[in-house]
Residue, then its C-alpha position, 0 to 999 in steps of 0.5 A: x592443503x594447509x592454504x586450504x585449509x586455512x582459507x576455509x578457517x577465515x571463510x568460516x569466521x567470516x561467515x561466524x562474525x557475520x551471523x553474529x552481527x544479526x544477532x545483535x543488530x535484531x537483539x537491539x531492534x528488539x531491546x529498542x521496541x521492548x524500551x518503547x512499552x504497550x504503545x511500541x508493541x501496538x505500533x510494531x502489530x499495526x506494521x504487521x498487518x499494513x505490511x501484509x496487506x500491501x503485499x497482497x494489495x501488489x500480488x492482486x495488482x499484478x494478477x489483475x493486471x496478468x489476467x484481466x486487464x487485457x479481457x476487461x475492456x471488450x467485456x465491460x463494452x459487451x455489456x453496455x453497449x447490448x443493452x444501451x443505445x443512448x451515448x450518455x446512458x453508455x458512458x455513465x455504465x462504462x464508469x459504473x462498470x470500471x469502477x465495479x472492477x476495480x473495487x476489489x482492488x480497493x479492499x485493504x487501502x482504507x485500512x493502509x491509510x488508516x494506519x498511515x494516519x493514526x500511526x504518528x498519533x499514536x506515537x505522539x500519545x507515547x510521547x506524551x506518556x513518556x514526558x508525564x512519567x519524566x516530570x512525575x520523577x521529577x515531582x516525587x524524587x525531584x532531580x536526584x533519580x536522573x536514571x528514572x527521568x532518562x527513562x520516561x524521556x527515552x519512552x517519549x523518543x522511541x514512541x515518536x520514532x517507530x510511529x513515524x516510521x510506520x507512518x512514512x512506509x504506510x504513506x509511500x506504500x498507499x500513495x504508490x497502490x492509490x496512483x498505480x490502481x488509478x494509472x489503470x483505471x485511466x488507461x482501461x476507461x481510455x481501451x473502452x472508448x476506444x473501442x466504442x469509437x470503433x464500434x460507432x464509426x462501424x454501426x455509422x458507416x453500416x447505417x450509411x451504406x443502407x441509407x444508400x442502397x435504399x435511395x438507390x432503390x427509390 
């Protein structure tokens, strides 16, 4: 029993000096991000909302590709072949028609793109601010108020770094959506072709076998 017991004892001061070390890893993300100022708060609100709209960018990539994808092809050929003869008129709508479903897809990249871009700029202003607020120390107080003049250039350094680490994520996360969408874009125009192929070949063999059996009866 006291074996036991102590054992239990160590797994609980683990599992104390593990929850501890969170604490104080978020305490310092949050002590970081409270040194970067308003720029900082704007860029972490910024990662929030492209953050949530990835997710529900690859939660509706994965529906689509659940429940749609597979009926998608024979659809769109449906309703463009019944009410198209021509093959150029056909192909034009097959286009049209896959890009019109996909375009739900589309809601949100422009807004993960946009953050991708302006989030490095924004961390250049902050940048920029923080080195203003160093050399204005230095103008006022000149080099005796080291601590002042470490803080503007504090400022400029975590600004540029939270930027560009929404900016890299945004990037990945947009190139990765962009090609995924386009990869089935492809691979769905590739289904309907196919299929008008099949459906071509069908209408030329049947017109063959009429032609035939109308020389037969001549």
């Amino acid at each position: 029993m006291p074996a036991c017991a102590g054992m239990t004892k160590r797994k609980n001061i683990f599992r104390l000096c593990g929850y501890n070390k969170k604490v104080q890893n978020m305490n310092y993300i949050l002590d970081f991000i409270q040194q970067g100022g308003v720029i900082a708060y704007v860029l972490v609100a910024m990662n929030f909302v492209g953050y949530s709209i990835i997710v529900w960018k690859i939660i509706s990539l994965i529906l689509f590709n659940r429940s749609i994808r597979k009926r998608l092809p024979s659809k769109i050929l449906h309703r463009v072949v019944s009410h198209n003869t021509d093959h150029h008129i056909i192909m034009e709508s097959i286009r049209t028609e896959i890009a019109l479903a996909f375009s739900p897809l589309q809601k949100g990249m422009t807004t993960i793109e946009n953050i991708a871009s302006i989030s490095p700029l924004l961390g250049l202003l902050g940048t920029v601010f923080g080195i203003f607020n160093a050399f204005s120390v230095i103008a006022v107080s000149g080099l005796s108020d080291a601590g002042a003049f470490a803080t503007g250039i504090k400022l400029a350094l975590i600004t540029t770094v939270i930027g560009l680490v929404v900016a890299i994520t945004h990037v990945i996360a947009f190139n990765y959506l962009n090609a995924s969408m386009e990869s089935e874009q492809d691979n769905v125009e590739n289904d309907v072709l196919l299929q008008l192929g099949r459906i071509l070949k069908e209408k030329d063999h049947i017109r063959s076998q009429n032609a035939d059996s109308a020389n037969e009866d001549a």
